[in-house]
C-alpha positions as CSV (number, residue, x, y, z in Angstrom):
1,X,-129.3,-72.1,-35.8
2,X,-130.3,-69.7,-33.1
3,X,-131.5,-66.6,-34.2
4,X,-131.6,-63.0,-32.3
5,X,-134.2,-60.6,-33.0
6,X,-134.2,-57.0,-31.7
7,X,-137.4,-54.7,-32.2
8,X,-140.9,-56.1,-31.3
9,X,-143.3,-53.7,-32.4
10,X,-146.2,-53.6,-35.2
11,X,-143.9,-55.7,-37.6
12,X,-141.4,-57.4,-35.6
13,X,-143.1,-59.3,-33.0
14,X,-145.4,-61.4,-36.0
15,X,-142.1,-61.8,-37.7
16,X,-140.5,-63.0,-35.0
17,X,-143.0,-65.7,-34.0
18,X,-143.1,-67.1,-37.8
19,X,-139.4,-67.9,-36.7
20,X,-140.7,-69.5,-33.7
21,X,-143.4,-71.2,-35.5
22,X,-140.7,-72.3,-37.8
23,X,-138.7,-74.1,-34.7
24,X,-136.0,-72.1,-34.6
25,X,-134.4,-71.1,-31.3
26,X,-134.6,-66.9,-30.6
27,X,-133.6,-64.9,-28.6
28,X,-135.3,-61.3,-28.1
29,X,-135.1,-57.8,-27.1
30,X,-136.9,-54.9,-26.8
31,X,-137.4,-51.3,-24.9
32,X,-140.5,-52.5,-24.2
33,X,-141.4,-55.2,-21.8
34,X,-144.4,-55.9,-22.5
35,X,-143.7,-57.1,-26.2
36,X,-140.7,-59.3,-24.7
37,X,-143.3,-61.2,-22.8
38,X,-145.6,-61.9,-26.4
39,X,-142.6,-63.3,-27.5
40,X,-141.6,-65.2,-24.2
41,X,-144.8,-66.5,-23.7
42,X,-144.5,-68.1,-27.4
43,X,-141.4,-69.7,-26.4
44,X,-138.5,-67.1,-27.5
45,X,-135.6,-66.6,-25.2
46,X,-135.4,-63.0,-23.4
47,X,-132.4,-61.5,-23.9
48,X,-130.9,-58.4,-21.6
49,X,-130.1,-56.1,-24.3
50,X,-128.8,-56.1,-27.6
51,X,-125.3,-57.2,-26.8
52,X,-126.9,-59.4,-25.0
53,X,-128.8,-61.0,-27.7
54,X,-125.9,-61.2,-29.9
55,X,-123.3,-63.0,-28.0
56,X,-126.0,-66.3,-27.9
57,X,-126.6,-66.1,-31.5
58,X,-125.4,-66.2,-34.9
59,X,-127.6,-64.5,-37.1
60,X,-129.1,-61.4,-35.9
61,X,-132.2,-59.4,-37.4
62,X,-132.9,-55.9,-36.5
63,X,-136.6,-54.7,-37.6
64,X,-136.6,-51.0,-36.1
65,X,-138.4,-47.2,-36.8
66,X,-135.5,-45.7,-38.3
67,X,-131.5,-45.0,-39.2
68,X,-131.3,-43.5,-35.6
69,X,-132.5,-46.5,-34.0
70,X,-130.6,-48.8,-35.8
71,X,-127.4,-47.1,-35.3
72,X,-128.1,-47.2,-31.4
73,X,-129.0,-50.8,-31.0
74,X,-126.1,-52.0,-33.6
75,X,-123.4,-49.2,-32.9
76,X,-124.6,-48.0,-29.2
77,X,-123.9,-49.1,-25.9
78,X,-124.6,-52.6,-24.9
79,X,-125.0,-52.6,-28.8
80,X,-125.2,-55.5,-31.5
81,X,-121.2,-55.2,-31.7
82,X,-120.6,-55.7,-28.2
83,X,-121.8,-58.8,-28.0
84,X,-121.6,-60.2,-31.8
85,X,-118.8,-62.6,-31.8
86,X,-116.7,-62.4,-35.6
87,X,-118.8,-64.5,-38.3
88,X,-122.0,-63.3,-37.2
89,X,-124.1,-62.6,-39.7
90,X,-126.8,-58.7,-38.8
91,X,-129.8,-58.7,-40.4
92,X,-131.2,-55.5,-40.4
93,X,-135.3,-55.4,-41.9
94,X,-135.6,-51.7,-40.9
95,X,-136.2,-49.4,-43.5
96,X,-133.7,-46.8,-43.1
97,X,-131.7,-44.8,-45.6
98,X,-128.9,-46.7,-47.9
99,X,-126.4,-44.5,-46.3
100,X,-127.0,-45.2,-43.0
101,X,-126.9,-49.2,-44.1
102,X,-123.7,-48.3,-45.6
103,X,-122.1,-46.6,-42.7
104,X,-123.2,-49.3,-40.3
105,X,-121.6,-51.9,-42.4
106,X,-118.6,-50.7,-42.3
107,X,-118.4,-50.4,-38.9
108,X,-119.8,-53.8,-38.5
109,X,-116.9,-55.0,-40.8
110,X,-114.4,-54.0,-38.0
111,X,-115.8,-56.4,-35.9
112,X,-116.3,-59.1,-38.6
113,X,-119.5,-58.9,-38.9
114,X,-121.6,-59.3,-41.6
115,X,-124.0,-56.9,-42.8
116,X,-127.3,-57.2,-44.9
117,X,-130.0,-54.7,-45.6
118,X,-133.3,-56.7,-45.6
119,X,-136.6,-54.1,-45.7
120,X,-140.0,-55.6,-46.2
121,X,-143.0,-54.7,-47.6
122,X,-146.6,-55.4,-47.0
123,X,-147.4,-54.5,-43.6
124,X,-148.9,-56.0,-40.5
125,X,-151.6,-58.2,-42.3
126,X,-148.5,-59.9,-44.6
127,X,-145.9,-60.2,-41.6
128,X,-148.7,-61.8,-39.6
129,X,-149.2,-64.7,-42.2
130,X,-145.6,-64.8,-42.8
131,X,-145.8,-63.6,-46.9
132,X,-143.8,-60.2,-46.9
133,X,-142.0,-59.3,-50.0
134,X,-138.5,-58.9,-48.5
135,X,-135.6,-57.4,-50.8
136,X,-131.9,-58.0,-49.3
137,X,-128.7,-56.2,-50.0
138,X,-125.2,-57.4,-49.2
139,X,-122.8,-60.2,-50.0
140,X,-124.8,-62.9,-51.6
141,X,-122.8,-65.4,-49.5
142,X,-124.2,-64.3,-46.1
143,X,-127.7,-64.1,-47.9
144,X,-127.3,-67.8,-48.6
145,X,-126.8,-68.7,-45.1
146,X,-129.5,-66.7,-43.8
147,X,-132.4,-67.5,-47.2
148,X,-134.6,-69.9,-45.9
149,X,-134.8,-67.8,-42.2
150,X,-135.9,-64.8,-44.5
151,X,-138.4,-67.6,-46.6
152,X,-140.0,-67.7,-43.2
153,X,-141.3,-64.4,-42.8
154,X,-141.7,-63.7,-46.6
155,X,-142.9,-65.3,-49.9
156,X,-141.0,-63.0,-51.6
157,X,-137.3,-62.7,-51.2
158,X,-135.0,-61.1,-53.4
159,X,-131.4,-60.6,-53.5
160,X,-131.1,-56.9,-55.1
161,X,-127.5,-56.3,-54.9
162,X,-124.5,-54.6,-52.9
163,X,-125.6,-53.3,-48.9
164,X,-127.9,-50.4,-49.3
165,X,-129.3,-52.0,-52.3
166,X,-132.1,-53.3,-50.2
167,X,-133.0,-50.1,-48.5
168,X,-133.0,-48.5,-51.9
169,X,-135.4,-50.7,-53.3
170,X,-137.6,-50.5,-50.5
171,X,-137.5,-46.5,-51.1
172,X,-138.6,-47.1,-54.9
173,X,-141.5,-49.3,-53.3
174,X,-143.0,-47.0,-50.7
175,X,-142.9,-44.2,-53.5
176,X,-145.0,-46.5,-55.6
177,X,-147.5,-47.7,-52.7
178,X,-148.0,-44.1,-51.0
179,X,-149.0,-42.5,-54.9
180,X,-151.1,-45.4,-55.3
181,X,-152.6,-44.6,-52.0
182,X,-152.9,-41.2,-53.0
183,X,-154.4,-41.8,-56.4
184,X,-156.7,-43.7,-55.1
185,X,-157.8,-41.5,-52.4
186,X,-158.9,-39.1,-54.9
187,X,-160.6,-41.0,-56.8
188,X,-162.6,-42.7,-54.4
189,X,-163.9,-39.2,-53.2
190,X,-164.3,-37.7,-56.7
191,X,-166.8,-40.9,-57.1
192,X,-168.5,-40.7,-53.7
193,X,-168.7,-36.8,-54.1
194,X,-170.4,-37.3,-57.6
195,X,-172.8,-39.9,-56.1
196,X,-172.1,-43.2,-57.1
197,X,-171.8,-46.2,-54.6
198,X,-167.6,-45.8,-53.5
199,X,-167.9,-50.2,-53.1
200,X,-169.6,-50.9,-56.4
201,X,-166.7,-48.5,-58.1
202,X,-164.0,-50.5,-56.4
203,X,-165.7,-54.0,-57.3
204,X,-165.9,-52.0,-60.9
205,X,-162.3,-51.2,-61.5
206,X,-160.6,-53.8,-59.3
207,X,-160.4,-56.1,-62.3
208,X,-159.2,-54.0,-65.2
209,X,-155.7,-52.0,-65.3
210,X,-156.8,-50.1,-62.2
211,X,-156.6,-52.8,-59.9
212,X,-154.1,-53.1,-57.1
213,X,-152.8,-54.7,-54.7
214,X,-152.6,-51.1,-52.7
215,X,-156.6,-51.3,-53.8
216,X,-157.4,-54.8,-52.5
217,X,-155.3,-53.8,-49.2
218,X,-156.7,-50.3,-48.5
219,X,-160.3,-50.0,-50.1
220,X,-162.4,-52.5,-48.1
221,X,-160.6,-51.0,-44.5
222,X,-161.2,-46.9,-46.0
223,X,-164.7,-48.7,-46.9
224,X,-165.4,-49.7,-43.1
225,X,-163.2,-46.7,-42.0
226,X,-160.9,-48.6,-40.1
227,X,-157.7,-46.9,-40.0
228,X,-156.0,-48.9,-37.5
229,X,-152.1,-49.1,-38.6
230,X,-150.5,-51.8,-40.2
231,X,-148.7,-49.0,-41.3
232,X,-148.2,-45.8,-39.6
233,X,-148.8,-42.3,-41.6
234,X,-145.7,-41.2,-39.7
235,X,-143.7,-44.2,-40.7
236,X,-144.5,-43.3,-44.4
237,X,-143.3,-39.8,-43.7
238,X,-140.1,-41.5,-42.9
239,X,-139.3,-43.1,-45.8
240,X,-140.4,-40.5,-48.2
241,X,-138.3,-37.9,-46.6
242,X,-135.4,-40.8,-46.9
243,X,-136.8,-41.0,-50.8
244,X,-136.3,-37.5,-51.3
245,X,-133.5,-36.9,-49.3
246,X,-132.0,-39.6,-51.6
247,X,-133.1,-38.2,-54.8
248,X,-131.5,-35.3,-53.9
249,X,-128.0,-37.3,-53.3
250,X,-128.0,-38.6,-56.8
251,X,-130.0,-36.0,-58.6
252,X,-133.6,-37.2,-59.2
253,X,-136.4,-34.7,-58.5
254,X,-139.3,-36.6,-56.9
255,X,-141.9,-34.2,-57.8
256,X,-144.8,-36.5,-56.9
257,X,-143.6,-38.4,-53.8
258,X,-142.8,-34.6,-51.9
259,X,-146.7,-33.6,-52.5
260,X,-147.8,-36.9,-51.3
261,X,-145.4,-36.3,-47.8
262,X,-146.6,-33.5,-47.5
263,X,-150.2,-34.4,-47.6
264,X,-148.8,-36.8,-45.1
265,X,-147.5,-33.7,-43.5
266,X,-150.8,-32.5,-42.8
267,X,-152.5,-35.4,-41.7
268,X,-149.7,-35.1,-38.8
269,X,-150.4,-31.8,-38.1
270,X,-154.1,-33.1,-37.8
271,X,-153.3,-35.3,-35.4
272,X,-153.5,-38.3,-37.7
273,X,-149.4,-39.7,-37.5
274,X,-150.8,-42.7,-35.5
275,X,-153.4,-43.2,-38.4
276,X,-152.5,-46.6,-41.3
277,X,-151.4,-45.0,-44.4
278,X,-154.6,-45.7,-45.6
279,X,-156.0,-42.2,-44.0
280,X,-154.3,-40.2,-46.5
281,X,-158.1,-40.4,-47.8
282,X,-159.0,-38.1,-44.9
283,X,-156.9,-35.1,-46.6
284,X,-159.2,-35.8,-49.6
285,X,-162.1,-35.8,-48.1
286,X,-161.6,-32.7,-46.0
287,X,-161.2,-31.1,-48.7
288,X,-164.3,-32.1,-50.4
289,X,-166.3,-32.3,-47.3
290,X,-167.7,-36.2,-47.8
291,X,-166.7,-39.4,-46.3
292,X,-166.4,-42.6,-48.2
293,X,-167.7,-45.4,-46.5
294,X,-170.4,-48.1,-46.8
């Protein structure tokens, strides 16, 4: 089976050479050409554009920023659906909002294509060794054929239900990671600020009901203050404002996850966007004037 893949950035380019590590045949394309050539280098095909990339290919996986983005490259000219030939099965692992996945379903429909929403989580480290936790959407058919291509790039895959299901999990799971961020942001600085060694409380509490995966991830890099992305701050932003916006759709109030975005709010204004979403500590600690580090 060949395989297109469209969006080589942070996420995408690992992703898309677990595929190639896997043996299957892909074909890429991106804005930028200096992420084709990683992926040409490691044996992918380079295709012209994403109608392009489609018409030599019968599964296609998007993994781009945003609903915008997605709707361009699938919908757009020299789009997905220019080139997708009826059957073909579009694979998008953005995370976007469920009613943008909806919409570009539909429209994807008309051309006989078929649509699943596949977001991931676990960032750069996970998509480099290939064991994202990926939760689909769609017609469980088309996520039949394309299972053991997802299996690739995750350990965890996981029909959820109808399209947009995907995307709406992937909502509830940001929610979850950035207030665990959060909560252990403050925590961390309340111990360093009090005195105590910020490391020997992590090794302390990473054992008992505290313990995280979010702690395991983010402590040991906030530790060595290495806030390099694997996840941008200004990615989170994203989804939360597609969380909200969301809640608001279907009547939740989301009274926790709009103060965390807006303490990611702030971190933008301090010229932190770029930062992992790990640096939501730096709020915290500007606040308290200490750093937490070794």
């Amino acid at each position: 089976m060949k395989i297109g893949f469209i969006g080589l950035g942070i996420m995408g380019k690992p992703m898309a050479k677990n595929l190639l590590k896997a043996g299957y045949s892909v074909v890429v394309y991106d804005i930028v050409p200096e992420a084709v050539k990683a992926l040409t280098d490691a044996g992918a095909e380079k295709g012209e554009s994403s109608a392009d990339v489609a018409s030599k290919t019968e599964v296609v996986i998007t993994m781009l920023p945003n609903s915008p983005h997605v709707k361009e490259a699938v919908l757009g000219k020299n789009g997905v659906l220019e080139g997708a030939k009826p059957g073909t099965i579009l694979v998008d692992m953005s995370s976007i909002a469920p009613l943008a996945s909806k919409e570009i379903s539909e429209k994807a429909a008309e051309k006989g294509v078929i649509m699943l929403d596949a977001p991931v989580s676990g960032g750069e480290p996970k998509a480099i060794d290939g064991t994202l936790s990926i939760m689909v959407g769609g017609p469980v058919d088309a996520f039949k054929k394309v299972e053991d291509i997802l299996k690739k790039m995750g350990s965890s895959v996981v029909h959820v239900g109808e399209i947009g299901s995907g995307n709406m999990t992937k909502l509830a799971n940001q929610i979850i990671v950035a207030l665990n961020i959060a909560a252990m942001s403050e925590a961390m600085v309340l111990a360093t600020k009090a005195g105590v060694d910020p490391e020997k409380v992590y090794h302390a509490i990473r054992g008992g009901l505290a313990g995280s995966t979010v702690l395991d991830a983010k402590v040991p890099l906030v530790l060595q203050r290495n806030f390099k992305p694997g996840f941008r701050i200004e990615l989170h932003i994203k989804d939360l404002m597609n969380a909200i916006e969301t809640g608001h759709e279907v009547g939740v109030p989301l009274p926790l996850t709009s103060q965390v975005m807006e303490i990611m709010q702030a971190l933008k204004v301090d010229g932190k966007a770029g930062n992992d979403h790990g640096g939501i500590i730096q709020f915290y600690e500007k606040l308290a004037q200490i750093e937490v580090k070794k």
